[in-house]
DOPAMI-391919 format. One record per residue: x, y negated, z negated of N, C-alpha, C, O in turn. Coordinates in steps of 0.2 Angstrom, whole numbers, padded with zeros to 4 digits, always signed. Each point is the difference from the previous one (the first is absolute). Layout:
BEGIN
XYZXYZXYZXYZ...
***
This chain:
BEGIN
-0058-0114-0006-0006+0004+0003-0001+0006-0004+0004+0005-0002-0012-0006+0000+0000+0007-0004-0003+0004+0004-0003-0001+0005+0003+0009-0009-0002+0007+0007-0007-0001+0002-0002+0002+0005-0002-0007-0010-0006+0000+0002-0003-0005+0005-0006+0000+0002+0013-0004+0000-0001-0005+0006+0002+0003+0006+0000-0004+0005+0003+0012-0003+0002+0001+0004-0006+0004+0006-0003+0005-0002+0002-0007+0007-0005+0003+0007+0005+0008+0000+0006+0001+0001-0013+0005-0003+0006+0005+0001-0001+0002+0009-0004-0003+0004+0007+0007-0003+0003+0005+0007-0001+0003+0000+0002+0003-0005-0006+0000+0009-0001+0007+0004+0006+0004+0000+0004-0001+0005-0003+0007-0010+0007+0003+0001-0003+0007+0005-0006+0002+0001+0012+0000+0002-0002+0003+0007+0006+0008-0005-0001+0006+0000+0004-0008-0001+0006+0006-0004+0004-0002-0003+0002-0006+0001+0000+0010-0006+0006+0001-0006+0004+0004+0002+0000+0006+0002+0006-0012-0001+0008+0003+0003+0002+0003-0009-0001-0004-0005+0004+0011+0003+0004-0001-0007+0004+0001+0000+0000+0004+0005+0009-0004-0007+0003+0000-0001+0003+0004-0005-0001+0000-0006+0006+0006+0008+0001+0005-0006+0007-0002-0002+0003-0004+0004-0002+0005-0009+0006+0002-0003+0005-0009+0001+0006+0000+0001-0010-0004-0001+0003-0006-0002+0004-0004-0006+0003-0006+0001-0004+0011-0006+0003-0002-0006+0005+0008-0002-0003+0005-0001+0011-0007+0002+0005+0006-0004-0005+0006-0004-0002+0006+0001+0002-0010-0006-0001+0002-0008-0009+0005+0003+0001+0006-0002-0006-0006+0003-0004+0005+0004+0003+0004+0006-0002+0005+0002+0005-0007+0001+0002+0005+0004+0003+0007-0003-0001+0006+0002+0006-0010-0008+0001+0006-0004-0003+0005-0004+0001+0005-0002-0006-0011+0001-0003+0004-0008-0006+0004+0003-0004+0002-0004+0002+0000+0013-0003+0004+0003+0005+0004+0003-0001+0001+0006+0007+0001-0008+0006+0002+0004+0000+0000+0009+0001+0005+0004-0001-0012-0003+0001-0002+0009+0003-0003+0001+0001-0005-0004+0004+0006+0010+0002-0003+0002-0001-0007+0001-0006-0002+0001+0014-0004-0002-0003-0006+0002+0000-0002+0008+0005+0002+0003-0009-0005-0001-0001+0000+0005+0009-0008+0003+0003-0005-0002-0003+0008+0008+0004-0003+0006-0004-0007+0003+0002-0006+0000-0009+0008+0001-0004-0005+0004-0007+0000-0004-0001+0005-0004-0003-0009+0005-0007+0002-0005-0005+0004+0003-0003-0001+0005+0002+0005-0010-0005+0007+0001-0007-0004-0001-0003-0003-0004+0000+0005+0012-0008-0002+0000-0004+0004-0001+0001+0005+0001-0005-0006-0004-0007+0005+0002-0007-0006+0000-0001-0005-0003-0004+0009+0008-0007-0006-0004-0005+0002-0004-0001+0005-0004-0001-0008+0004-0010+0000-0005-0003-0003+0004+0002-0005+0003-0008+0009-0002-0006-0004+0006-0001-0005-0006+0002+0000-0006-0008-0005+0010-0004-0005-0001-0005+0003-0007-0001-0004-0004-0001+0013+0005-0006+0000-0004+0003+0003-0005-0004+0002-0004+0011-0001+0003+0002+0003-0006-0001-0007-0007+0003+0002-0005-0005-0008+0005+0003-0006-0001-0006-0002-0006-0006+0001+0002+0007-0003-0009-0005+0001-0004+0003-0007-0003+0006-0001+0001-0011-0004-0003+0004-0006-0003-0003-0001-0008-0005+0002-0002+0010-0005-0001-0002-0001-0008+0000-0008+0001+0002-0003+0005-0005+0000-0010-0002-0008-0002+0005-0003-0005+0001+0003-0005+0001-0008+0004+0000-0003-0007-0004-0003-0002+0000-0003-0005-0006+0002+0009-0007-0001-0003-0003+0005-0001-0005-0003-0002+0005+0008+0001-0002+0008+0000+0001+0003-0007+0006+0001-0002-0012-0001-0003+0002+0004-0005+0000+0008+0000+0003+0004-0003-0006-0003+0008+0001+0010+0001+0002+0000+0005-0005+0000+0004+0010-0001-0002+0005+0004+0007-0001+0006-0003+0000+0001-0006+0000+0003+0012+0000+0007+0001+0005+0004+0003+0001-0002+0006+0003+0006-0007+0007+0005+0003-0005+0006+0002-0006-0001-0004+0006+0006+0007-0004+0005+0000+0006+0006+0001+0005-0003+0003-0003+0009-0004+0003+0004+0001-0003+0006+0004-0005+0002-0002+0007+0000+0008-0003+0006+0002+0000+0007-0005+0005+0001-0003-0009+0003+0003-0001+0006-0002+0006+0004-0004+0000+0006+0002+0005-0008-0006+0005+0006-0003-0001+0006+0001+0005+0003+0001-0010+0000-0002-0004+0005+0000+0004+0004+0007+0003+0006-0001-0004-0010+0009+0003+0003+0005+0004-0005+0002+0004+0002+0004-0003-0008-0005+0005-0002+0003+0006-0003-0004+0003-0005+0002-0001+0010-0007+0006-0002-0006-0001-0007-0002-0005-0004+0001+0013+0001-0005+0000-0006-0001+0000-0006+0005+0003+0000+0005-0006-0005-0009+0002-0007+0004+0004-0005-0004-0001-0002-0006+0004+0000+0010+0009-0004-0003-0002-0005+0003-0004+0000+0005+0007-0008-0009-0002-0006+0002+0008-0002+0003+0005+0004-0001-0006-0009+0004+0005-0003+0001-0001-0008+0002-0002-0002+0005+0003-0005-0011+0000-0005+0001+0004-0001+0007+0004+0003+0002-0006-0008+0000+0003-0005+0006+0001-0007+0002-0004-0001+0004+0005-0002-0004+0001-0005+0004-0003+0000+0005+0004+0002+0004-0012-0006-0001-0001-0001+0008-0001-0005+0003-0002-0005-0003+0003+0005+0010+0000-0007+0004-0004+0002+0005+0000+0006+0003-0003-0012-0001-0005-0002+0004+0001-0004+0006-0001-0006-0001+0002+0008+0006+0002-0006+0005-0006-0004+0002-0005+0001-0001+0007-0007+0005-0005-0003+0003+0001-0001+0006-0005-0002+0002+0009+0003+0002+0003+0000+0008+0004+0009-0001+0004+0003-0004-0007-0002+0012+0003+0006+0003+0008-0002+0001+0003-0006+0001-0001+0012+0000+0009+0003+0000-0002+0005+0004-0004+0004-0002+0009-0005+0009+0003+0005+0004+0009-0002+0000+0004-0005+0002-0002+0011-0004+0007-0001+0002+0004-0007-0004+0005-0003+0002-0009+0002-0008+0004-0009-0003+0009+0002-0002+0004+0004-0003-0005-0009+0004+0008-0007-0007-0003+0002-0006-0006+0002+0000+0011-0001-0005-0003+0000-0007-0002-0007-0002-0004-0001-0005+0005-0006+0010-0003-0005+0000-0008+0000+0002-0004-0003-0002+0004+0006+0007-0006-0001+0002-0005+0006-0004-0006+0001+0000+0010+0002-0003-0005+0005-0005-0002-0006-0007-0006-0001-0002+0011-0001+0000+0001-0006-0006-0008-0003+0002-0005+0000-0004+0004-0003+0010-0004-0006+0002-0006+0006+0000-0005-0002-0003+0003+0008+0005-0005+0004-0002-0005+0002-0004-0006+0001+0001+0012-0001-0009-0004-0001-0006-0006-0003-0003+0000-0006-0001-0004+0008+0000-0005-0007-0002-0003+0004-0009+0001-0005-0005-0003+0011+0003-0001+0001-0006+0005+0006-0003+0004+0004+0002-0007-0005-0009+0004+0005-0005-0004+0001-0002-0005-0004-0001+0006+0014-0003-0003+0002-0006+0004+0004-0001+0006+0000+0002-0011+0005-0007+0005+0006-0003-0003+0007+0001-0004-0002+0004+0004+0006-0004-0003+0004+0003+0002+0009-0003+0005+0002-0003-0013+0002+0005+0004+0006-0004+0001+0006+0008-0005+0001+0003+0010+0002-0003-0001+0003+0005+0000+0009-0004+0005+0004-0001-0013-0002+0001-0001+0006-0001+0002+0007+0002-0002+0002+0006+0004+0001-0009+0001+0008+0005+0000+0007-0004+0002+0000-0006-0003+0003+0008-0001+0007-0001+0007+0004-0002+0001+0005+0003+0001-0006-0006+0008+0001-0001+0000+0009+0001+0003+0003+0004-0008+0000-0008+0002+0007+0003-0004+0002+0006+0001+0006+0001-0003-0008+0003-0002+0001+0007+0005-0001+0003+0003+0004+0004-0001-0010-0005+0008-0005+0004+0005+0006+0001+0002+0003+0006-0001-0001-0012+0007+0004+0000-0002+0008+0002+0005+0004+0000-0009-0002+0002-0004+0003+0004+0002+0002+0007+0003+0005+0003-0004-0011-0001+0002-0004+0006+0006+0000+0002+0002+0003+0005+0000-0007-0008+0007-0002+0002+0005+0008-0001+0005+0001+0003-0007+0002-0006+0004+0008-0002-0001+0003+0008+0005+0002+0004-0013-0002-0001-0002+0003+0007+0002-0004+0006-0002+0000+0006+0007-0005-0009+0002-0006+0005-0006-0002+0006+0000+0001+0006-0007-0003-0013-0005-0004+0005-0002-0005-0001+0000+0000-0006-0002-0005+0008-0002-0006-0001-0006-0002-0007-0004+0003-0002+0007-0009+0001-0005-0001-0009-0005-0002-0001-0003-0001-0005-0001-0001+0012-0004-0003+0001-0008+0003-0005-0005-0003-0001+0008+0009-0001-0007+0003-0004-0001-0003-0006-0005+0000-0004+0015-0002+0002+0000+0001-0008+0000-0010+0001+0003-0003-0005-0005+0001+0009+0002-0008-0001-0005-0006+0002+0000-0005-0003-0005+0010+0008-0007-0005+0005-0006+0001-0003-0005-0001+0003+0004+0004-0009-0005+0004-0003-0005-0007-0002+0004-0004-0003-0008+0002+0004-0005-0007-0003+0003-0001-0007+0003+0005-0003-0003-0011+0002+0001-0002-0006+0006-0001+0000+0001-0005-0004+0005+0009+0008+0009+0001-0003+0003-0007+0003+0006-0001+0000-0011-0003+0001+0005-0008+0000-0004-0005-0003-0005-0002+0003+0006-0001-0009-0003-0004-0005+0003-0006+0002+0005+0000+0002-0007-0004-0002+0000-0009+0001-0002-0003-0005-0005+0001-0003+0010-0006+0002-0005-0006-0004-0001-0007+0004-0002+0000+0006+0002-0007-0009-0004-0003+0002+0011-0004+0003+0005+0000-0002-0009-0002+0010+0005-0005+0001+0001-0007-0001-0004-0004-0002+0010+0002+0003+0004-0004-0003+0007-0002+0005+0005+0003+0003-0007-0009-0003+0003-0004+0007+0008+0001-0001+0003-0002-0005-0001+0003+0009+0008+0003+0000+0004-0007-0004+0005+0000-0004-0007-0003+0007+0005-0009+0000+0001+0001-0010+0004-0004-0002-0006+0008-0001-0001-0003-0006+0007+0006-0004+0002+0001-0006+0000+0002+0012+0006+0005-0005+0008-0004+0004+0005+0001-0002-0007-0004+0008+0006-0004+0002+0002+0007+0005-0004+0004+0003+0012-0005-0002+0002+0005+0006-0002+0008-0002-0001+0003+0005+0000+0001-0010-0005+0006-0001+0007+0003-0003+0000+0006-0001+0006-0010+0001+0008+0005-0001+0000+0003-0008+0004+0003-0001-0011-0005-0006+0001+0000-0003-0008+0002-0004+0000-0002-0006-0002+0004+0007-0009+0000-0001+0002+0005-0005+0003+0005+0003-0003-0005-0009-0002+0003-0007-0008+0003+0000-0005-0003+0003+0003+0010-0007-0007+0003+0000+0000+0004-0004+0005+0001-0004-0010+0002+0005+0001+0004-0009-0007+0006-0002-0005-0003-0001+0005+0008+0001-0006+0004+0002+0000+0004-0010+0004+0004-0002-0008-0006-0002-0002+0005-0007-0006+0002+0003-0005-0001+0003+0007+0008-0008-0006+0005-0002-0001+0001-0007+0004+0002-0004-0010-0004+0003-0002+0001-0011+0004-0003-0003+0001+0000-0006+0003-0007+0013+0002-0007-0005+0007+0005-0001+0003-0002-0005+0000+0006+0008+0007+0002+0000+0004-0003+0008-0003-0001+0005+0008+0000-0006+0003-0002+0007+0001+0005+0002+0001+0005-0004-0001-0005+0013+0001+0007+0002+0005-0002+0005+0006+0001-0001-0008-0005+0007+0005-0002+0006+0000-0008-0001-0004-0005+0000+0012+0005+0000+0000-0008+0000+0005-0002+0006+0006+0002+0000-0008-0004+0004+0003-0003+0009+0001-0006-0002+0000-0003-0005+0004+0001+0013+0003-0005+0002+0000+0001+0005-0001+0006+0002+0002-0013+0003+0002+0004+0006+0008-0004+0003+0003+0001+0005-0002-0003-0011+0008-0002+0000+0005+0009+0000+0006+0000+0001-0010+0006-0001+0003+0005-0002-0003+0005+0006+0001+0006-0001-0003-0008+0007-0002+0004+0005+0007+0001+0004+0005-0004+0000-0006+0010+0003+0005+0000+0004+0000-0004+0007+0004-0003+0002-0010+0004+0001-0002-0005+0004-0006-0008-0001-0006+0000-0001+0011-0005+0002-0006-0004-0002-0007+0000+0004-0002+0003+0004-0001-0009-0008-0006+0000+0004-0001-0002+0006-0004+0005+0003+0005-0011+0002+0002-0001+0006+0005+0004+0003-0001+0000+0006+0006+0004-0009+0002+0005+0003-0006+0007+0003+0000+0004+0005-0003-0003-0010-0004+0003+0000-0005-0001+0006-0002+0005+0004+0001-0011-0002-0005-0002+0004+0002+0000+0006-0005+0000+0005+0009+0000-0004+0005-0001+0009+0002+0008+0001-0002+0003+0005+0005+0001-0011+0002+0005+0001-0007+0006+0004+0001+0005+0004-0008-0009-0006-0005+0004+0000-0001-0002+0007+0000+0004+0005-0001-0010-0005-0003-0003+0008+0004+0001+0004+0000-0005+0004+0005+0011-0002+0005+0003+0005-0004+0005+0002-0001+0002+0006-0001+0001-0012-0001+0007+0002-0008+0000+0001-0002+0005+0004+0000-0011-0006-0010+0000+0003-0001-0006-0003+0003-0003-0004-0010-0001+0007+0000-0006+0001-0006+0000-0007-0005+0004-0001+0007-0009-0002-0003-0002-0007-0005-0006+0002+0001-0005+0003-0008+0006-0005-0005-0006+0002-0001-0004-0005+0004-0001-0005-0010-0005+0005+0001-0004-0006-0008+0002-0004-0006+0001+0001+0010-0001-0008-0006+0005-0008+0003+0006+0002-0005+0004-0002+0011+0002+0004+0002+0004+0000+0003-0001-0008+0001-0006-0003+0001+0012+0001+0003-0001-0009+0007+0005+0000-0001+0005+0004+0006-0006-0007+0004+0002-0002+0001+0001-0005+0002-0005-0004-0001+0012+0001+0001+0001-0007+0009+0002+0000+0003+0004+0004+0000-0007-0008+0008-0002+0002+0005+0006-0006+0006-0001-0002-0012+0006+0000+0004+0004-0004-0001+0000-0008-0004-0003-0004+0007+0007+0002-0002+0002-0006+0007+0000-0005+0004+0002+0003-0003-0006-0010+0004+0002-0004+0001+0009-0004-0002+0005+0003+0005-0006-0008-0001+0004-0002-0003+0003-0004-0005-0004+0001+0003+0009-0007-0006+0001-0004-0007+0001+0001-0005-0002-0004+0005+0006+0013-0007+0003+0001-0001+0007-0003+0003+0005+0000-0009-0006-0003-0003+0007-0004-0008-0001+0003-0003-0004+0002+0002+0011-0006-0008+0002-0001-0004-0004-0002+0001-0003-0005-0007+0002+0008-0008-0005-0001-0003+0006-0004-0001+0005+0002-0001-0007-0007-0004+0004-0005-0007-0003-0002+0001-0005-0004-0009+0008+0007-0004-0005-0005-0001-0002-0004+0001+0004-0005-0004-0009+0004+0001-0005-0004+0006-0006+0000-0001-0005-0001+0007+0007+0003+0004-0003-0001+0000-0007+0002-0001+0000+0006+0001-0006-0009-0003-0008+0001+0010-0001+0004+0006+0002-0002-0008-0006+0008+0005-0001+0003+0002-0008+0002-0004-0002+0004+0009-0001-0008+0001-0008+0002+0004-0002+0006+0004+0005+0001-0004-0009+0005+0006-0003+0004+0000-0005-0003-0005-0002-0003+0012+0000+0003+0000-0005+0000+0004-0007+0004+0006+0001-0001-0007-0005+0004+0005-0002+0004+0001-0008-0001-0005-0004+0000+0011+0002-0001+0001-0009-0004-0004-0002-0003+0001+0003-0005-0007-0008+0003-0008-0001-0003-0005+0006+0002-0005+0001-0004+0007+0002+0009-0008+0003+0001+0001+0007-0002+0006+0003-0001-0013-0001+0000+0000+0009-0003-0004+0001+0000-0003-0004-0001+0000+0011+0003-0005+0002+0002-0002+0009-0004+0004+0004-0001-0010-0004-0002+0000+0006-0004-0005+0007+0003-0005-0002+0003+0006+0006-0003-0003+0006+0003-0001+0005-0005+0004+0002-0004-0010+0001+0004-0001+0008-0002+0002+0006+0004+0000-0001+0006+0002+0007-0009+0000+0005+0005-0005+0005-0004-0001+0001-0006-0002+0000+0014-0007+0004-0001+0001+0009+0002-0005+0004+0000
***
């Protein structure tokens, strides 16, 4: 099945995931997490690219007042059945797509933030700072314990993922969340970020890549 045979969903919110992968935990000097660190993105933060799409667009907020913005590939999942309180079984059976995804942020507002111990929602929900691509039916990566991805900029590699390298897996991920609040179905989960997050600069042409499919963007 390909992403273009896929009925999309009403996503209602982006659950994200921090510090999922060791190696970024470190290399933004953080602690690794005990349990998985949530935070969300509303519905209208949410911007999608094509691989039918010869000009995808990235847009950056204003540098001018609102410092840099830092990418972060991802890995995301799309349910299609609601989770309250699940089994990592009954999360498994939840699944329905994949993509990859970039989760934007304001990196010097963030740290702003987190210095005044306040919440990031300024440096994280801003329109645009959840990039989408096209989905792609889960069944086609198998149990998800191994899904390989791959994010260039100017055709240089920047973050290369796995999710054989998360601390928490993906179904883990998905029950651990449906405890703490009930997950609907077309909710998205972006499941963390490898390492090799830096600065969006314009112009800069930016690739995902994930098993056959790849998706190309500008930053504007």
């Amino acid at each position: 099945m390909n992403s273009a045979s896929l009925k999309p969903l009403a996503i209602g919110k982006v659950v994200c995931v921090g510090r999922n992968y060791v190696a970024h935990a470190h290399e933004l000097g953080n602690e690794v997490p005990s349990t998985p660190l949530l935070f969300m993105k509303p519905a209208s933060a949410i911007v999608t690219i094509s691989n039918t799409a010869t000009a995808n667009k990235i847009i950056r907020p204003d540098t001018s007042r609102y410092g840099e913005t830092h990418y972060e590939a991802e890995l995301c999942i799309q349910l299609t059945a609601d989770l309250c309180a699940a089994t990592v079984e009954q999360a498994q059976q939840a699944v329905g797509n994949v993509t990859l995804g970039l989760d934007l942020t304001l990196r010097d507002l963030q740290s702003k933030l987190k210095d005044k111990g306040q919440p990031w929602e300024r440096a994280k929900c801003f329109d645009g700072s959840c990039v989408l691509a096209d989905w792609i039916d889960a069944r086609a990566f198998g149990d998800l314990t191994a899904v390989h991805y791959q994010l260039y900029i100017n055709d240089e590699l920047k973050q290369d993922g796995d999710s054989a390298l998360m601390l928490f897996s993906v179904y883990e991920l998905l029950a651990d969340i449906s405890h703490a609040f009930s997950l609907q179905a077309g909710d998205v989960i972006m499941t963390g970020t490898p390492s090799g997050v830096g600065i969006l600069q314009a112009g800069d042409e930016l690739k995902l890549v994930l098993a056959g499919h790849q998706w190309q963007a500008q930053v504007q």
